[in-house]
C-alpha positions as CSV (number, residue, x, y, z in Angstrom):
1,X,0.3,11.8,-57.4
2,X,0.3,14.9,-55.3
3,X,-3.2,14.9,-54.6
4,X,-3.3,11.8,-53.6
5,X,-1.2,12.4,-50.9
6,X,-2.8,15.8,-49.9
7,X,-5.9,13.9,-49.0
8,X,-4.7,11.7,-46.4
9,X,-2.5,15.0,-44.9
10,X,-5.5,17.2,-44.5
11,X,-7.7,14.5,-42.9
12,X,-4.6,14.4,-40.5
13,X,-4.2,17.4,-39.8
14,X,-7.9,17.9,-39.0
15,X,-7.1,15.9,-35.9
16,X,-6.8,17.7,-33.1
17,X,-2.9,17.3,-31.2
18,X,-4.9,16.8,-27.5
19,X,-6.8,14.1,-29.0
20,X,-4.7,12.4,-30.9
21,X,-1.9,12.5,-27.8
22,X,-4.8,11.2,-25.9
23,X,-5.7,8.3,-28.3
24,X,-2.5,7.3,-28.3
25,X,-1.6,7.0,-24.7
26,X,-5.0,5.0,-24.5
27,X,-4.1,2.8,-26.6
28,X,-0.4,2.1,-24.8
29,X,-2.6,1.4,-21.5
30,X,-4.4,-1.1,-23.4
31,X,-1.7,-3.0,-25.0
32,X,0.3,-2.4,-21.6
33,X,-1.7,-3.2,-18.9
34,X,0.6,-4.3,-16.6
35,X,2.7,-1.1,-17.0
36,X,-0.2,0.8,-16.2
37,X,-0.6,-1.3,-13.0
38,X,3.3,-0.5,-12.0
39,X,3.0,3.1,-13.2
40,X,-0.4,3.7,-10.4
41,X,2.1,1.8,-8.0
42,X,5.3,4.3,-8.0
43,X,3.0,7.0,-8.0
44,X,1.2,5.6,-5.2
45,X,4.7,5.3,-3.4
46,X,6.0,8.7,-4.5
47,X,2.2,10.4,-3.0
48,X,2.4,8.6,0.1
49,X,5.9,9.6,0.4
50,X,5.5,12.8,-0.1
51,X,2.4,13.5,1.1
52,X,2.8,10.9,4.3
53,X,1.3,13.6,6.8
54,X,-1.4,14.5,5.5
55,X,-2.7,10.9,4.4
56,X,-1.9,8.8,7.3
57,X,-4.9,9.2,10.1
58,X,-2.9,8.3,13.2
59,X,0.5,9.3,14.4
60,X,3.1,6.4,13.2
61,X,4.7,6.7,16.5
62,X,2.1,6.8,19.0
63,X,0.0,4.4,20.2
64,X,-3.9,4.9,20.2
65,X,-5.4,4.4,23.6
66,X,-9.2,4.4,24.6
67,X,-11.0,5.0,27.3
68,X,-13.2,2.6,28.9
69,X,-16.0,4.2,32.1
70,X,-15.6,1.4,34.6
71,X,-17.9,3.1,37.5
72,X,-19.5,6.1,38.9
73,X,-19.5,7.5,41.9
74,X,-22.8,7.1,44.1
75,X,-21.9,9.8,46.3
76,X,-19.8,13.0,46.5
77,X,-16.2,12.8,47.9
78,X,-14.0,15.1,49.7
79,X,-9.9,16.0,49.0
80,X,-9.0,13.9,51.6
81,X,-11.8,10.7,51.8
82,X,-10.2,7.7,50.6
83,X,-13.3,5.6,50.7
84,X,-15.3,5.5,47.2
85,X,-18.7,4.4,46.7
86,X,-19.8,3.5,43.6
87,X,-22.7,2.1,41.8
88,X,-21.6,-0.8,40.2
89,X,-17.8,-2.1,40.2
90,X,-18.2,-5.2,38.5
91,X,-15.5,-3.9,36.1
92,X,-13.0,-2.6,38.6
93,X,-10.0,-4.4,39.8
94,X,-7.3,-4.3,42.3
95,X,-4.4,-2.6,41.4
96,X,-6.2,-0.2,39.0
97,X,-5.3,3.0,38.6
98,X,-8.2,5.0,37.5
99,X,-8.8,8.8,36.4
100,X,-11.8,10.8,38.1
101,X,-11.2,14.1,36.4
102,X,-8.0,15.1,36.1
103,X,-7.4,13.0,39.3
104,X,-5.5,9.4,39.2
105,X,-6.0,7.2,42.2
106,X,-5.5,3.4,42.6
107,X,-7.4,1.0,44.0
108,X,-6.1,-0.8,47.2
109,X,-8.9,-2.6,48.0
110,X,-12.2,-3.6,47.0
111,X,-15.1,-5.0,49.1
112,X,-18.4,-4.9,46.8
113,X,-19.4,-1.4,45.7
114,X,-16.7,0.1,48.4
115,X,-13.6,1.3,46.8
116,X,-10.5,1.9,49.2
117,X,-7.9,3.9,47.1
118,X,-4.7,6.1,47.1
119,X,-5.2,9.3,45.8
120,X,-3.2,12.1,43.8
121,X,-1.6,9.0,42.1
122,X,0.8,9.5,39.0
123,X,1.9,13.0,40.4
124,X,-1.8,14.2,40.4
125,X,-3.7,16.3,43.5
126,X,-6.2,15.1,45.0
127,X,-9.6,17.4,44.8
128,X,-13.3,17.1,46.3
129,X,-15.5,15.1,43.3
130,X,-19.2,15.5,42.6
131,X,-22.1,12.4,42.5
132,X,-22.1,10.2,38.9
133,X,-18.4,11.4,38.2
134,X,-16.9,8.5,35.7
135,X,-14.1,6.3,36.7
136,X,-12.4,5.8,33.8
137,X,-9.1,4.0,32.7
138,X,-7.1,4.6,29.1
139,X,-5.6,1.7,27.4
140,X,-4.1,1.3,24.7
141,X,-5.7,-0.7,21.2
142,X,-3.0,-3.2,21.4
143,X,-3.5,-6.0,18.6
144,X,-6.7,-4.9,17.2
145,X,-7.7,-6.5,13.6
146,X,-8.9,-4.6,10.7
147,X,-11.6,-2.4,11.2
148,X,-13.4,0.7,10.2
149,X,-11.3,2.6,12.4
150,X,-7.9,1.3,11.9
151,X,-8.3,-0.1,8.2
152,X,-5.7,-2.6,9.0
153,X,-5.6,-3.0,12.5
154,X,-2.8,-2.0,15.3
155,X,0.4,-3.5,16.3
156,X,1.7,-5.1,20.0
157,X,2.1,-1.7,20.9
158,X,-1.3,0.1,19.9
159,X,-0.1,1.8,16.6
160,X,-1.9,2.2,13.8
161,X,-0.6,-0.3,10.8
162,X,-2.1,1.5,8.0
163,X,-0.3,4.6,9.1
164,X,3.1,2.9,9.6
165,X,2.8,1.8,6.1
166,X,2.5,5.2,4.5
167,X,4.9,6.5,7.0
168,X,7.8,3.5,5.7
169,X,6.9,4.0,1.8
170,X,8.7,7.5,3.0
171,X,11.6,6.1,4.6
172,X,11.9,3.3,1.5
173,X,11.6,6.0,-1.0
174,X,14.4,8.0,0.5
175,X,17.1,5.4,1.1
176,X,15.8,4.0,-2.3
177,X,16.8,7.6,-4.2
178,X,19.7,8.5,-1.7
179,X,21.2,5.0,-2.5
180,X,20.5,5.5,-6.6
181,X,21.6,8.8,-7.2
182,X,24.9,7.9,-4.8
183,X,25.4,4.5,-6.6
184,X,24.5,5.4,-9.7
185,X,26.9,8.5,-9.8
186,X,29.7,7.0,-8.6
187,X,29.4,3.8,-10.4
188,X,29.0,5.4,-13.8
189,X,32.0,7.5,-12.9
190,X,34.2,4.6,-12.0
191,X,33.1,2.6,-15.1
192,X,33.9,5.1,-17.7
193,X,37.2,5.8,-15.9
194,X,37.9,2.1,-16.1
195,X,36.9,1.5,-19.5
196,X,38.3,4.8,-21.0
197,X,42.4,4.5,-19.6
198,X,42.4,0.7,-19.2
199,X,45.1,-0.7,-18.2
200,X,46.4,-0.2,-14.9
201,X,43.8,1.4,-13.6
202,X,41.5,-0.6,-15.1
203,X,43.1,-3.4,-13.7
204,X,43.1,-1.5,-9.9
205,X,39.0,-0.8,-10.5
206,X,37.8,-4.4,-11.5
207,X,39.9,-6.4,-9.2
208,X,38.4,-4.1,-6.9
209,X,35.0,-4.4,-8.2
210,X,36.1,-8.8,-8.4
211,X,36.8,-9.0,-4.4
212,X,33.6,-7.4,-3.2
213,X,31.0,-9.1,-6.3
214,X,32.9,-12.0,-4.6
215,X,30.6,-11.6,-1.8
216,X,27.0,-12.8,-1.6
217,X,24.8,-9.5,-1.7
218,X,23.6,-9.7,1.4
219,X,26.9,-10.6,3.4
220,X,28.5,-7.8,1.4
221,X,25.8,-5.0,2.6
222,X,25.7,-6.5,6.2
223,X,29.3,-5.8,6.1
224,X,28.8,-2.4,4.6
225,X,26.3,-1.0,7.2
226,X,28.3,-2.4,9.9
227,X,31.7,-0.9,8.8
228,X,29.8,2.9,8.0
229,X,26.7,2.5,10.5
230,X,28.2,2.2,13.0
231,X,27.6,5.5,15.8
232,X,31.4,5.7,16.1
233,X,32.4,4.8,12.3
234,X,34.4,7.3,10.9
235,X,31.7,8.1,8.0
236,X,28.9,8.7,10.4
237,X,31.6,11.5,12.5
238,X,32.1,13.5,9.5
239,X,28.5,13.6,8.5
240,X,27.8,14.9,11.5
241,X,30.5,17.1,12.4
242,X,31.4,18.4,8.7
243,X,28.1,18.6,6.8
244,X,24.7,20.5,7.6
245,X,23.0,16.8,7.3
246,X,20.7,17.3,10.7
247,X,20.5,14.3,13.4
248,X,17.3,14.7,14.2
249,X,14.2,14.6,12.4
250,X,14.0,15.8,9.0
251,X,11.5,16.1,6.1
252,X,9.7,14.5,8.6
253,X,11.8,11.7,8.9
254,X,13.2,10.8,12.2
255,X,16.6,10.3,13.0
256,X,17.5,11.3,9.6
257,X,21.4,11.0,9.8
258,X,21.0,7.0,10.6
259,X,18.7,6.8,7.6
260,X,20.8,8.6,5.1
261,X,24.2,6.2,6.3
262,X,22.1,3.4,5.6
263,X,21.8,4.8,2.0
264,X,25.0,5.2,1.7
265,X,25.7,1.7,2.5
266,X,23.6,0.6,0.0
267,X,24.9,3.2,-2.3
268,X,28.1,1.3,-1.9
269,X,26.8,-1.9,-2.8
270,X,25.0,-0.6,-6.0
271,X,28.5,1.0,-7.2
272,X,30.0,-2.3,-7.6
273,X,27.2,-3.3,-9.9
274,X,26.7,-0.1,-12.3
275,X,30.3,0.2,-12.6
276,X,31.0,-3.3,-14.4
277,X,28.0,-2.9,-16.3
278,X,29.2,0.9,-17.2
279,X,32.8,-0.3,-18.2
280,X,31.4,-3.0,-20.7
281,X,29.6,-0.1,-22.7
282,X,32.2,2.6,-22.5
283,X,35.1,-0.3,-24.1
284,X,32.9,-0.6,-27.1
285,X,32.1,3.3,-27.4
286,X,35.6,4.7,-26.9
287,X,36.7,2.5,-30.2
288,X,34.3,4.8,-32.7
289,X,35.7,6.9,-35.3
290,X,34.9,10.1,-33.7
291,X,36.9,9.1,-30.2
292,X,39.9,9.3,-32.5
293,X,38.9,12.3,-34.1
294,X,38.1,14.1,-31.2
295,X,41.3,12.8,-29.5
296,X,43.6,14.2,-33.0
297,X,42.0,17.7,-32.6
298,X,43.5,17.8,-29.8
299,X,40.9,17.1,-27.2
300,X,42.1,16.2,-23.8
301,X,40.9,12.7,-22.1
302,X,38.5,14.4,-19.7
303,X,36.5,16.2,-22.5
304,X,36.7,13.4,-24.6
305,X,34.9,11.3,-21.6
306,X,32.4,14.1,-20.6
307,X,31.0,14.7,-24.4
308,X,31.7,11.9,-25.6
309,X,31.9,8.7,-23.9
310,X,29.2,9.6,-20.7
311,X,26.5,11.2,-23.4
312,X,26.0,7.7,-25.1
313,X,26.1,5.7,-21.8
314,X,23.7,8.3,-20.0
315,X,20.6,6.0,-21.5
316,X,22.5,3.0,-20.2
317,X,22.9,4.8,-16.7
318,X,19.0,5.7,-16.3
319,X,17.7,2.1,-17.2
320,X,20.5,0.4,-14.5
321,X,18.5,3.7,-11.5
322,X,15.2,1.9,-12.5
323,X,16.6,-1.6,-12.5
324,X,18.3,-0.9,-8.8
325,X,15.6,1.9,-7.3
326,X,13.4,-1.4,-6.2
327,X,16.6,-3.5,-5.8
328,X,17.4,-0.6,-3.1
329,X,14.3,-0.8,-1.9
330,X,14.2,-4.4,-1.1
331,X,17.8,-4.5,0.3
332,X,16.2,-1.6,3.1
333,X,13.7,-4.1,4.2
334,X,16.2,-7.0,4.5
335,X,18.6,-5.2,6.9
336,X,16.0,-4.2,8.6
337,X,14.1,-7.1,8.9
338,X,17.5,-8.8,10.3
339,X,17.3,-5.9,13.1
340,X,20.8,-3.8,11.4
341,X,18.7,-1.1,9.5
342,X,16.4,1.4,10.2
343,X,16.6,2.0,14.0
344,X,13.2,1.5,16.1
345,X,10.7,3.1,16.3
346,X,10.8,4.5,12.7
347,X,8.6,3.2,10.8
348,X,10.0,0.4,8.4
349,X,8.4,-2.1,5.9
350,X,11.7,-4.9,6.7
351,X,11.2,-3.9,10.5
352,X,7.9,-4.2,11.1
353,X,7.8,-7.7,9.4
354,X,10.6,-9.1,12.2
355,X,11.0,-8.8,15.9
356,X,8.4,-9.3,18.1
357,X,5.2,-8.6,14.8
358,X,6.7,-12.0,13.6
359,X,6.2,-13.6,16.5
360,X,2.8,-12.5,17.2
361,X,2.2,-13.3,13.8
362,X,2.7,-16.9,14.4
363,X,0.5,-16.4,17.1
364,X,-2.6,-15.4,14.9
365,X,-2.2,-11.5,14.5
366,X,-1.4,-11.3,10.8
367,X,-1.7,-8.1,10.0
368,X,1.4,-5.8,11.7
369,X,3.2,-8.4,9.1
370,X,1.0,-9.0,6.6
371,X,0.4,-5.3,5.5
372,X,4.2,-3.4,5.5
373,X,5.2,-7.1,3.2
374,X,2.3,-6.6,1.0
375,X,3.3,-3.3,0.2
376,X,6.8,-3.7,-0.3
377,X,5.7,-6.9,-2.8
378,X,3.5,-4.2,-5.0
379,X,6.7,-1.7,-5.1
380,X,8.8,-4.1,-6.3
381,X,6.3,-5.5,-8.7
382,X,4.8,-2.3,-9.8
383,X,8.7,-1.4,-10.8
384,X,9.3,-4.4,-12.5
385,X,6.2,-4.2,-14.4
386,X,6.9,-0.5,-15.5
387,X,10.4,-1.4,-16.5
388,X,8.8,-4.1,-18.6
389,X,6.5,-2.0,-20.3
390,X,9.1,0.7,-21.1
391,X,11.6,-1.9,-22.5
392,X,8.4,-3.2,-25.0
393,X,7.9,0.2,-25.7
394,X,11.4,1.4,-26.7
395,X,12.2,-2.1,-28.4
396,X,10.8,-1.8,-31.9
397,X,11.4,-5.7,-31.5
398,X,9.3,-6.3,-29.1
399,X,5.9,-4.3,-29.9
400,X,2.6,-6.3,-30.0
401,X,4.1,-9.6,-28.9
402,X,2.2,-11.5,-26.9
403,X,4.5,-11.2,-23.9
404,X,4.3,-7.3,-23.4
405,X,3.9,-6.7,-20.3
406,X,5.0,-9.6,-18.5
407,X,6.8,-10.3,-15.7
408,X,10.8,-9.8,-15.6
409,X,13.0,-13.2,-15.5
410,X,14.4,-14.4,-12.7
411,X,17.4,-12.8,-13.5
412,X,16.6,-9.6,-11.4
C-alpha cells in the first residue's frame, strides 16, 4: 500500500514549483477570462495613474497650437515702415495679428499684396526684417478628430483628449483610495463598536446610520460636498491651516487640497454603508464561545474587539474596499459631471463628459465625451469583473460553473 502511494509522490515532486505555479495560474485565466480582462484594467488604471507623466504625450492643461505660414515678405522692411509687401496674401485677413520673427504686428488694412500694419503689437519691438521672412499666425487645434497625432482628438479648447484621460485615471484613483481607506476605516470602526456594546450606543450609531441611508445616494453626497467643500467650510480651514496637506499641486495633482475634500466627502458617504454591513457580522461573531472566554479571563472590551472581533471581520472589510473602490470612482464622475467636483481645469473623467464637451457633443464632436466615459465604463467593469472572478475562486461553490466570470447583478 505504501508503494503505491510513493509512485504518484515522486512523479509530483519531479515537477518543478515555477512550473507548476505557472500551470496553474494559466489555467485560472482560462477558466476566468473575464477576471483576467478586469485584472489588465486596474492595472492599466493603477500604471496610468502612477506613471501619468511619463505616458501622456501632451500637457493635460495646455492647449496645442500650430502654426500656419500665411505670406512672405517680397521685400525687406525697416523698424519703422509700416507698409508690407508680400507675395501672395490670399490667406491674410484684417484684423490678424501675425508673427515675423519674434515681431507681432496686426494688419489694419489690406489692398492686394500691400499690407498696412501696426507694429511691436502684443508688447513686442518692432525690428528691420529681411526678403522671404514668413508671416505666420499660431492657433490653437481646437476640435480636432482622432488622428495620428492626437489618438483621440482635442477638446473646444485645443487639449489633447487622450492625455486628459490618463491625466483623470490619476485624479479617479486618488479620490477612489483616499475615499476607501477613509470610509472603510471608519466604517469598520463604527460597526464593530455598534455591534460589540449594543444597546444605547448601538441605538445612537444606526439611527444615525437610518437618517442619512434615508437619503438617495446622490442627494446625500451633493449634500456632503457642499457642507465640507465648501472654500470657507470648517473642514476645508483646518486642512489647511492644521495639517501639512499642500494647496497647490501635488504628486502632480493640481489643486490637491480640493481633491482630497472631495474624498473625504465621499469617504463620508461610504461610512454609512460599511458600517451596517460591519455591525451585521460583528453581532453574530461576538456570540462565540471564545468572546466569553476571552471576556472571563479577564480581557477588557477593547482587546476583546481588537483580537478578536476585527480579525474575523478584516476579510469582510477588504471585499466591501473592492466592492466601493469603483463605487467611489463612479460617485467622482457624477459630481463632477453635475459641475460640484473636481474644479476646472483638472482633468476629470465626470467633468470632461458635461459643460460645454456635452454640448459640442450634440453638435457632432464626439470624442472630448466619448473617450473620458469609455474609460470610466472599463474601470468600473474591469472591477466588477475581478470581484467576480475572486468570489468564484474563493467559493468552493461556485468553481467550474458555467457562470464564472460573469457580470455582477444589478444589485451593485
Amino acid at each position: 500500500m505504501a508503494r503505491e502511494v510513493a509512485v504518484p509522490l515522486e512523479v509530483e515532486e519531479a515537477v518543478p514549483r515555477g512550473l507548476s505555479r505557472a500551470r496553474k495560474a494559466l489555467n485560472l485565466a482560462r477558466r476566468h477570462p473575464l477576471g483576467v480582462f478586469g485584472l489588465l484594467v486596474i492595472g492599466l488604471l493603477f500604471f496610468c495613474g502612477i506613471f501619468a507623466d511619463l505616458v501622456a504625450p501632451y500637457d493635460p492643461l495646455a492647449p496645442n497650437r500650430s502654426i500656419q505660414t500665411l505670406a512672405q515678405l517680397s521685400a525687406a522692411v525697416d523698424a519703422d515702415q509700416t507698409t508690407f509687401t508680400v507675395a501672395d496674401a490670399s490667406k491674410v485677413g484684417f484684423g490678424q495679428t501675425v508673427t515675423i520673427d519674434d515681431e507681432k504686428v496686426t494688419i489694419l488694412l489690406l489692398d492686394a499684396d500691400t499690407l498696412t500694419v501696426q507694429r511691436g503689437a502684443a508688447g513686442t519691438v518692432a525690428a528691420p526684417h529681411e526678403a522671404d521672412v514668413s508671416l505666420e499666425i499660431t492657433s490653437a487645434d481646437k476640435l480636432e478628430g482622432p488622428s495620428l497625432s492626437h489618438p483621440f482628438g482635442t477638446d473646444r479648447l485645443g487639449r489633447d483628449v487622450l492625455s486628459r484621460t490618463i491625466f483623470g485615471a490619476r485624479i479617479s484613483l486618488l479620490i477612489g483610495l483616499v475615499s476607501i481607506l477613509f470610509g472603510v476605516t471608519v466604517g469598520a470602526m463604527f460597526g464593530v463598536i455598534s455591534g460589540y456594546f449594543g444597546r444605547f450606543l448601538d441605538s445612537i450609531i444606526q439611527r444615525s446610520v437610518d437618517v442619512l441611508l434615508a437619503f438617495p445616494a446622490l442627494i446625500l453626497l451633493l449634500a456632503i460636498v457642499a457642507v465640507i467643500g465648501d472654500e470657507d467650510s470648517a473642514v476645508r480651514q483646518f486642512l489647511a491651516d492644521h495639517t501639512p496637506i499642500p494647496q497647490g499641486t501635488f504628486l502632480g495633482v493640481p489643486n490637491f487640497l480640493d481633491i482630497f475634500v472631495i474624498s473625504l466627502a465621499i469617504g463620508v458617504a461610504v461610512v454609512v454603508s460599511v458600517t451596517r454591513v460591519v455591525r451585521g457580522a460583528v453581532l453574530s461573531i461576538k456570540e462565540n464561545v471564545y468572546v466569553d472566554a476571552a471576556r472571563a479571563l479577564g480581557a477588557s472590551d477593547a482587546r476583546i474587539m481588537w483580537h478578536h472581533i476585527f480579525p474575523n471581520v478584516a476579510a469582510l472589510v477588504v471585499i466591501l474596499a473592492s466592492i466601493t473602490l469603483p463605487l467611489a470612482i463612479l460617485a467622482e464622475a457624477a459630481i463632477s459631471f453635475l459641475g460640484v467636483g473636481v474644479p476646472a481645469p483638472t482633468p476629470s473623467w465626470g467633468a470632461d463628459m458635461t459643460g460645454p464637451n456635452r454640448e459640442i457633443a450634440l453638435s457632432g464632436s464626439w470624442w472630448p465625451v466619448f473617450f473620458p466615459g469609455l474609460a470610466l465604463s472599463l474601470v468600473v467593469l474591469g472591477f466588477n469583473m475581478l470581484g467576480d472572478a475572486f468570489r468564484d475562486i474563493s467559493d468552493p461553490r461556485l468553481r467550474g460553473t458555467l457562470g464564472s466570470g460573469s457580470g455582477r447583478t444589478s444589485g451593485l
